[in-house]
C-alpha positions as CSV (number, residue, x, y, z in Angstrom):
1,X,14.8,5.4,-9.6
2,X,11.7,6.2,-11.6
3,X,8.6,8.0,-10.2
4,X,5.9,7.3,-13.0
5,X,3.4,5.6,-10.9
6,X,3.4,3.1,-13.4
7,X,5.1,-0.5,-13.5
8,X,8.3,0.4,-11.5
9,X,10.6,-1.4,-9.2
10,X,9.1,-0.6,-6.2
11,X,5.7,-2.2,-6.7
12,X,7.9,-5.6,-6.5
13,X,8.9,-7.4,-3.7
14,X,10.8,-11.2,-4.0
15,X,9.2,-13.7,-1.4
16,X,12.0,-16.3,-0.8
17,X,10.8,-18.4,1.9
18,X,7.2,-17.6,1.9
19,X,5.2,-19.0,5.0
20,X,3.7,-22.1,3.0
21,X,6.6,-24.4,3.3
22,X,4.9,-26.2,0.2
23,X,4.9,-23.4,-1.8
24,X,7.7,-21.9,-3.9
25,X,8.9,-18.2,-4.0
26,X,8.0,-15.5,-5.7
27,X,7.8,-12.3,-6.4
28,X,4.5,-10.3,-5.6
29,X,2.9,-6.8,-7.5
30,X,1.8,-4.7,-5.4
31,X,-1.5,-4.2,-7.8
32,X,-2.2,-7.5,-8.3
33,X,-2.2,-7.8,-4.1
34,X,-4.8,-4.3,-4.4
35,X,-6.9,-6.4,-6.9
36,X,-6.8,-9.7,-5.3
37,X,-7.8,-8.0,-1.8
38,X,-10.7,-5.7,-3.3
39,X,-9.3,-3.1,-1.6
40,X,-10.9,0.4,-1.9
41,X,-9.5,3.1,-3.3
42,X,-8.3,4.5,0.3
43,X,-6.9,1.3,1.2
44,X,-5.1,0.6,-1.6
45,X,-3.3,4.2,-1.2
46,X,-2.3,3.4,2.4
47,X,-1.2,0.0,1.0
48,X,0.5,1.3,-1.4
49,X,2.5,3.6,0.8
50,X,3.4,1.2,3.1
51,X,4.9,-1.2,0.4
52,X,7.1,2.0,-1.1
53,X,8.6,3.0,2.4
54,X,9.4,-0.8,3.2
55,X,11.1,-1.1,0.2
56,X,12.5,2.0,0.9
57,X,14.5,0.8,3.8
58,X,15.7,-2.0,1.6
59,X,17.3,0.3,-1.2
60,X,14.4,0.5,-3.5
61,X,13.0,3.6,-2.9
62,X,10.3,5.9,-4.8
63,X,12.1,9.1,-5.4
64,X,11.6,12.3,-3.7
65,X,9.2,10.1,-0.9
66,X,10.3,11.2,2.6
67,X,9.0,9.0,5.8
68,X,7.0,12.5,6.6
69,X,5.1,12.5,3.1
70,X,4.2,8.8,3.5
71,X,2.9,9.7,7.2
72,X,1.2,12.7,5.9
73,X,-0.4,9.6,2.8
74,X,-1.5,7.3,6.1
75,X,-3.0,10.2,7.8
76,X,-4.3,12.0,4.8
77,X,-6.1,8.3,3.4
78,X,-6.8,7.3,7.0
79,X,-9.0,10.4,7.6
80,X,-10.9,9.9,4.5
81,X,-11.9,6.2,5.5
82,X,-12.4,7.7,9.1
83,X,-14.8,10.3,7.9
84,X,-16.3,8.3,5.9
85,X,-17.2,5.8,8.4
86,X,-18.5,8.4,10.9
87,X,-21.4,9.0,8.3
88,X,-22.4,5.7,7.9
89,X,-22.6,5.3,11.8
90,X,-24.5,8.6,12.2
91,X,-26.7,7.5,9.1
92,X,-27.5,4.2,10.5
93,X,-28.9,5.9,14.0
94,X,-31.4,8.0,12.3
């Protein structure tokens, strides 16, 4: 499996019955979900580890990820958005 980052096969996922009975399946990009959500950049990280280790468990996997470097990615990302929203609190009581 390839590990560029770039367009690879685990930024794909095939929706075959999606929840919209009226609407036909397809297959979703991982970016194009970041974009369509206006994620920020931490989000999008924690997104996009999330997408790689449930692909994982179905075969398609990002090489050399373990389920401890993604938990490491959610904590690491979680922290930041965390931190970051601990100043704004403390900001907004002075």
């Amino acid at each position: 499996m390839e590990n560029s980052g770039g367009l690879v096969n685990y930024y794909l996922v095939k929706v075959d019955h999606p929840q919209r009975e009226e609407q036909e399946p397809y297959q979703a990009e991982c970016e194009d979900i970041i974009e369509a959500l206006g994620l920020t950049f931490d989000e999008a990280n924690i997104f996009k580890e999330i997408w790689r280790t449930a692909n994982a468990r179905k075969g398609v996997g990002k090489q050399g990820n373990t389920p401890l470097r993604a938990a490491q990615k959610y904590v690491h990302y979680s922290s930041r958005i965390l931190r970051k929203a601990q100043r704004e609190a403390d900001s907004a009581k002075s």
